[in-house]
C-alpha positions as CSV (number, residue, x, y, z in Angstrom):
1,X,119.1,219.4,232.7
2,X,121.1,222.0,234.4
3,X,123.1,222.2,237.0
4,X,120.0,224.1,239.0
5,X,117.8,221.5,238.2
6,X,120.0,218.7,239.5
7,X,120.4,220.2,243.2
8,X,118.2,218.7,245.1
9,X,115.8,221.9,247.3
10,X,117.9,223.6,250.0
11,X,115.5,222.2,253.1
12,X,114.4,218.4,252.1
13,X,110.8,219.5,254.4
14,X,107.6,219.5,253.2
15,X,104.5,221.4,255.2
16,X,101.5,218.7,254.7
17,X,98.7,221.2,253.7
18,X,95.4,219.1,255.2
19,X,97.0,217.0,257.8
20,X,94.4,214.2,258.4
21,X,93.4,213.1,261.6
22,X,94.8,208.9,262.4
23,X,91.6,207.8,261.9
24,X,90.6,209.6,258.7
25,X,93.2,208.6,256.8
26,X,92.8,206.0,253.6
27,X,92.5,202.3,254.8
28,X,95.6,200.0,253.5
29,X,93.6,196.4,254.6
30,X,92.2,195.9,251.3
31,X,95.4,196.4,249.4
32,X,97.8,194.6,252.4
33,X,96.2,191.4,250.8
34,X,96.8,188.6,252.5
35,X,98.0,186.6,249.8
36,X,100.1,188.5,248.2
37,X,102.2,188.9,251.9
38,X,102.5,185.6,251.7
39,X,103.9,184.7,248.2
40,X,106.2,187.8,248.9
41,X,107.4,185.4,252.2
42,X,107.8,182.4,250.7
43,X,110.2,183.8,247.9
44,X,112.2,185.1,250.2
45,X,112.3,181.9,252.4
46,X,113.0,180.0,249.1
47,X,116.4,182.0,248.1
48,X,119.7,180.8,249.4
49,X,121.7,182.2,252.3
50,X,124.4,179.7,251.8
51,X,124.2,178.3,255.4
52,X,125.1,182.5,256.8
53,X,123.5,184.0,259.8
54,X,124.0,187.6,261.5
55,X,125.7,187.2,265.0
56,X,125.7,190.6,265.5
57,X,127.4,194.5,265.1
58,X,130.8,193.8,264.3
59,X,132.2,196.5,266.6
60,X,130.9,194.5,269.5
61,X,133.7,191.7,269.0
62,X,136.5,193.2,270.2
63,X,140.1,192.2,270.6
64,X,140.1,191.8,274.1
65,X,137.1,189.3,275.0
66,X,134.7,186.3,273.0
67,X,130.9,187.1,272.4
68,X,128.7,184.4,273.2
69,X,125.7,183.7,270.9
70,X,123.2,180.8,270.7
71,X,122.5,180.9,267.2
72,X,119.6,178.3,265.4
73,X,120.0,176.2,268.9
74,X,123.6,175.8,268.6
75,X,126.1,177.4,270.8
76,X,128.9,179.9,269.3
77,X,131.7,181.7,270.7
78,X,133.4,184.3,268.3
79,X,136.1,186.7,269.1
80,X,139.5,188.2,267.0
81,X,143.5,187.2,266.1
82,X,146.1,189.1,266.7
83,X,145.3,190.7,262.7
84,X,142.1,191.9,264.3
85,X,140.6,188.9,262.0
86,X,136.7,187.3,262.8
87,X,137.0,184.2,264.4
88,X,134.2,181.6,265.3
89,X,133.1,178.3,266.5
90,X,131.2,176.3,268.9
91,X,131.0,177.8,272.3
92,X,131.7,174.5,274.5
93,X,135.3,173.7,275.6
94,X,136.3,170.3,274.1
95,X,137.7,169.8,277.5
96,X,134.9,169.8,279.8
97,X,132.4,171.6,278.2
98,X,133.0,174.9,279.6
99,X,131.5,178.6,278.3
100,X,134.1,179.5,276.3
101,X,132.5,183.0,275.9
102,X,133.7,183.4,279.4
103,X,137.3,183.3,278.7
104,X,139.6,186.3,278.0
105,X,141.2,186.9,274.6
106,X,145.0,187.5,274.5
107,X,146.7,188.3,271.5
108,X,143.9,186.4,268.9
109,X,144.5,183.3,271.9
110,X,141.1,182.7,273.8
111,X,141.5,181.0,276.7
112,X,139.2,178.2,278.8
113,X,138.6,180.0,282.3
114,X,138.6,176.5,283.8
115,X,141.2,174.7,282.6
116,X,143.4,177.1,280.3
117,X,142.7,175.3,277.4
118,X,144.1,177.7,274.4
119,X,142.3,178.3,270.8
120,X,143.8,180.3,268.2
121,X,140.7,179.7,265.8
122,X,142.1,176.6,264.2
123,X,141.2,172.7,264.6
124,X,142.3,172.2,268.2
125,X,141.1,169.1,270.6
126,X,138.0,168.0,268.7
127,X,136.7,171.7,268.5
128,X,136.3,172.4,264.9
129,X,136.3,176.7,263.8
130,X,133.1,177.8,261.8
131,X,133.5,180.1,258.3
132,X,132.9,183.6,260.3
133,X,132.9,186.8,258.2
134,X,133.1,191.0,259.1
135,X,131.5,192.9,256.2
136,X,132.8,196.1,258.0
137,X,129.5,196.2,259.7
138,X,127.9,192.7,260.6
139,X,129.5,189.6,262.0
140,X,128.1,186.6,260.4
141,X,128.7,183.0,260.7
142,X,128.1,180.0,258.5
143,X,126.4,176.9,260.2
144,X,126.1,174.3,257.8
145,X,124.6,171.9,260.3
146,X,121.5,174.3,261.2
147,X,120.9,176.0,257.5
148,X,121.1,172.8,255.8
149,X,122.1,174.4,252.6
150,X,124.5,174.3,249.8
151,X,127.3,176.0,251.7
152,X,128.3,179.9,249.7
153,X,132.1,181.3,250.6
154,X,130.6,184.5,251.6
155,X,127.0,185.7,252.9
156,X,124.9,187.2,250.2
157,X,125.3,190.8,251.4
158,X,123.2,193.7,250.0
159,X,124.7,197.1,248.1
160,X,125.7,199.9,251.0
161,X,126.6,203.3,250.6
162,X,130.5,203.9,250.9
163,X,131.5,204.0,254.4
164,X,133.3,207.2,254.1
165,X,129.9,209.1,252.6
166,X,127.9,207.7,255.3
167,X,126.9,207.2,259.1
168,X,125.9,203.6,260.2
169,X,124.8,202.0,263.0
170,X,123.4,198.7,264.2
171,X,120.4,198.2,266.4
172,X,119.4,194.4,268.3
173,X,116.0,193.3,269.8
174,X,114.8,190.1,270.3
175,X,111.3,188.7,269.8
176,X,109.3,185.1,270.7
177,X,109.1,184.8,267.1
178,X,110.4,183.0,264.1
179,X,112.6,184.6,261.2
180,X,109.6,184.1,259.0
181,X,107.1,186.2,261.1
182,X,110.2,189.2,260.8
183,X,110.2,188.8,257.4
184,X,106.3,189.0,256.7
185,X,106.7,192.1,259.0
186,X,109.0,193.7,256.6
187,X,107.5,192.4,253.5
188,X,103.9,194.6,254.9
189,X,104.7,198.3,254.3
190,X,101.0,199.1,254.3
191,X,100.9,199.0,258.1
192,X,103.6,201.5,258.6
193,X,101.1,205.3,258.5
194,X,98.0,203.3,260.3
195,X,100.6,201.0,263.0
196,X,103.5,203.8,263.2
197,X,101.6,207.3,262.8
198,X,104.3,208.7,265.1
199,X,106.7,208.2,262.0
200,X,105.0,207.6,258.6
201,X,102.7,209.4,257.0
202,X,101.1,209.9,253.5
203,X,102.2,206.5,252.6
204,X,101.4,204.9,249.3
205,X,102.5,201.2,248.2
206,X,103.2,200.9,244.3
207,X,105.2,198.3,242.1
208,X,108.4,198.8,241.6
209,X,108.3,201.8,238.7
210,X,109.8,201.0,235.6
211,X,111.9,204.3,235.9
212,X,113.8,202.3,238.4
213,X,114.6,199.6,236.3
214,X,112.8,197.4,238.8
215,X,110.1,195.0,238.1
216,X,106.8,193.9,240.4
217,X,108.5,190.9,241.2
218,X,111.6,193.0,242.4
219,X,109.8,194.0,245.9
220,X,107.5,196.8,246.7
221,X,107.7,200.6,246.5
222,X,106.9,202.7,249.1
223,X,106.2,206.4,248.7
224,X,106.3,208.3,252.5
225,X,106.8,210.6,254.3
226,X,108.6,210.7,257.8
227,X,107.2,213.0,260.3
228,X,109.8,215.5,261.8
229,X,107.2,217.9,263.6
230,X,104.0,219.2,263.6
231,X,102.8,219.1,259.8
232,X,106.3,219.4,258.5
233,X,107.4,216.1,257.0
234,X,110.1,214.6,254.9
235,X,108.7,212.8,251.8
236,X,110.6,209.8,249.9
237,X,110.6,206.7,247.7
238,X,111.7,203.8,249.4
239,X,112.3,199.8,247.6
240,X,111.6,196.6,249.9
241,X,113.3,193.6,248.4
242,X,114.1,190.2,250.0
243,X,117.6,189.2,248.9
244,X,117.8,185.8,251.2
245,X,115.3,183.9,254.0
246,X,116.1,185.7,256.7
247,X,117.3,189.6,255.0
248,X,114.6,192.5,253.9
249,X,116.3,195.6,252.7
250,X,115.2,199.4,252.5
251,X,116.8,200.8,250.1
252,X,115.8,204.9,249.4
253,X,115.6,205.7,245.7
254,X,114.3,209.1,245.9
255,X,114.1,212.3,248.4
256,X,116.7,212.9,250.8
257,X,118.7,210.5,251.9
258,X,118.7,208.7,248.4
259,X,121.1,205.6,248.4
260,X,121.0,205.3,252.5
261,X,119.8,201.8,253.5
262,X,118.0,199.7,256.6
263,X,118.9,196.1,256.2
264,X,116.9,193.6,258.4
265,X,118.5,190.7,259.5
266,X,116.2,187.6,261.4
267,X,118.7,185.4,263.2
268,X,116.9,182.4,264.9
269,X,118.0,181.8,268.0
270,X,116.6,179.2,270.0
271,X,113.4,178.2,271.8
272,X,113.3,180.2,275.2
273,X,112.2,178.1,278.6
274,X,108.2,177.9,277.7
275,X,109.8,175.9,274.2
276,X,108.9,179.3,272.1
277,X,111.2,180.4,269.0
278,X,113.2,183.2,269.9
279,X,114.7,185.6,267.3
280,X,116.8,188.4,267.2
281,X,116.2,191.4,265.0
282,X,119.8,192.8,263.9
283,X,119.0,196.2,261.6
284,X,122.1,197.4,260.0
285,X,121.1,201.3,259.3
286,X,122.9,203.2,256.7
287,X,122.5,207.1,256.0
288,X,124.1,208.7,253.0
289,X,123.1,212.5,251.5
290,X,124.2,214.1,248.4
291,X,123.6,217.5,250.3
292,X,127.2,219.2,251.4
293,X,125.9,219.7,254.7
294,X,125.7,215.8,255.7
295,X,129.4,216.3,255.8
296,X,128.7,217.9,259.4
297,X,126.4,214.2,260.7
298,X,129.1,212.5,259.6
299,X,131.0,214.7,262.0
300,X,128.6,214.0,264.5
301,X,128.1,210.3,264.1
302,X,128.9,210.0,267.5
303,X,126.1,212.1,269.1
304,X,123.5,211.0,265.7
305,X,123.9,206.8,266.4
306,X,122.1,206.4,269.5
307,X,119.2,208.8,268.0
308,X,119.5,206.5,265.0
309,X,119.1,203.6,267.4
310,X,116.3,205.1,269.6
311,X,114.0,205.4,266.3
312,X,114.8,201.9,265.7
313,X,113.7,200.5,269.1
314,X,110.5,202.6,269.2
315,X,109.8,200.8,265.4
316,X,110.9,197.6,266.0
317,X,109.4,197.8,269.9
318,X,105.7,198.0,267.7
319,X,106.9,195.5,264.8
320,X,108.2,193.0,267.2
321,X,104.9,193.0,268.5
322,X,103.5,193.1,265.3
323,X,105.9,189.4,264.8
324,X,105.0,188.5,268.1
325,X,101.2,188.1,267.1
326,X,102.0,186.3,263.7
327,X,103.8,183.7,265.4
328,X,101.3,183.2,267.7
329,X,98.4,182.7,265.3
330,X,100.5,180.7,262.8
331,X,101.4,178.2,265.6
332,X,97.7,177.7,266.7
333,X,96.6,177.2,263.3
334,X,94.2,180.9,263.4
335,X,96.7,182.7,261.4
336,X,94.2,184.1,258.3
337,X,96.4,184.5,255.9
């Protein structure tokens, strides 16, 4: 192949030639088969974590305060040491009980606001740390108590593009769902042209293509095209896979962008004051080009992180929604599939 051939074209848009009207387009209902959603679900649910959930972005712990999270029904307080290293554990003072989320951070010491009382992450009074990890990204933390499984050293964490090549941002919501109904969510691209048209169009679900080295039973490939404007449109071939019961991955294998990756992350949180499940969606979105010119986004990954964010929130304002509704049908018993 020569060096032409390789280049991938100048402009990565496509005109659409017979843009079809939202209601004229092919109907996915019969291929979105109920059953197969739900054996795609219940692998997922049945491969380890190792006891890890996603707190949050990592930038958001800083060295200066604790984060407060209330994570599978138990309270954690995570912030950093003096080495800029993740720290966690249980957010009650030993003391009396007090938010320890409240209290400053000095020098990796977090302090109780009522009574002083001083952890440096290690066994102090009773309070006992959790395993917390930074994968440059996400904050996780293990809670052996809650995830009830064989305990892993590190979260199972999916391939990413090198941080240098790429621009990466992290976008939260939170849904009266559980992990599962995120998952399913995920684990049904044929929704995204008929539930999204103001992203996706032209979308087709295939098997994973041998050319790939992927198998069915590897996840589901998607070939899409986002809208941009108008009928101009940027087409590409996307793999879903579930690595763990609470992850679903995106990962583009060809068109532009190839390599970038949208990792969803269901973190259960805790029943909200009507006793519902409440769960927060953490997406980890990670753009890479082989083009010369993404040298200039990663320049601007300042000004191109809240965009990135924005077209997360619009999609995840539907799919939580989307969750929402699963949730609510499973727990009444009316949920069809």
């Amino acid at each position: 192949m020569t060096q032409e051939a390789r280049r991938p074209p100048r402009l990565p848009l496509r005109l659409r030639r017979r843009p079809e009207p939202w209601d004229r387009q092919r109907p996915t209902w019969r291929d979105a088969k109920p059953a197969r959603i739900a054996e795609a679900v219940k692998a997922a649910l049945a491969r380890p974590s190792g006891n890890w959930f996603v707190l949050g972005a990592a930038r958001d712990i800083g060295a200066d305060r604790a984060v407060g999270r209330t994570v599978a029904g138990i309270e954690v307080v995570a912030w950093r040491d003096a080495a800029g290293r993740l720290l966690a554990g249980p957010g009650a003072c030993p003391h009396l009980g007090a938010p320890l989320a409240q209290g400053p951070v000095r020098c990796g010491i977090l302090r109780c606001r009522w009574h002083g009382l001083p952890l440096d992450g290690a066994p102090f009074a009773g309070w006992e740390p959790f395993p917390a990890h930074d994968d440059g990204l996400l904050a996780w933390v293990r809670l052996d108590e809650a995830g009830g499984e064989r305990p892993l050293p590190q979260p199972v964490l999916p391939a990413r593009p090198t941080a240098v090549g790429a621009v990466a941002t992290v976008h939260t919501a939170t849904g009266c769902c559980e992990p599962e109904d995120v998952v399913a969510n995920r684990l049904d691209p044929w929704h995204g042209a008929w539930f999204h048209p103001y992203s996706f169009v032209d979308l087709t679900v295939l098997d994973a293509p041998a050319e790939h080295g992927g198998k069915p039973s590897d996840g589901l490939t998607v070939e899409v095209s986002f809208k941009v404007a108008g009928r101009a449109v940027v087409p590409v071939t996307a793999l879903f896979t579930a690595p763990g019961p609470r992850t679903v991955v995106m990962r583009i294998l060809a068109g532009e962008g190839q390599g970038s990756v949208v990792e969803t992350h269901a973190t259960p949180l805790g029943p909200d004051d009507r006793g519902r499940p409440r769960t927060a969606v953490v997406e980890a979105i990670v753009a890479t080009s082989g083009r010369p010119g993404f040298a200039l986004a990663r320049a601007a990954a300042p000004a191109l992180r809240p965009l990135m964010r924005a077209a997360a929130r619009r999609l995840w304002r539907d799919d939580l929604a989307y969750a929402e509704r699963r949730w609510e049908l499973r727990s009444s018993g009316r949920h069809p599939g």
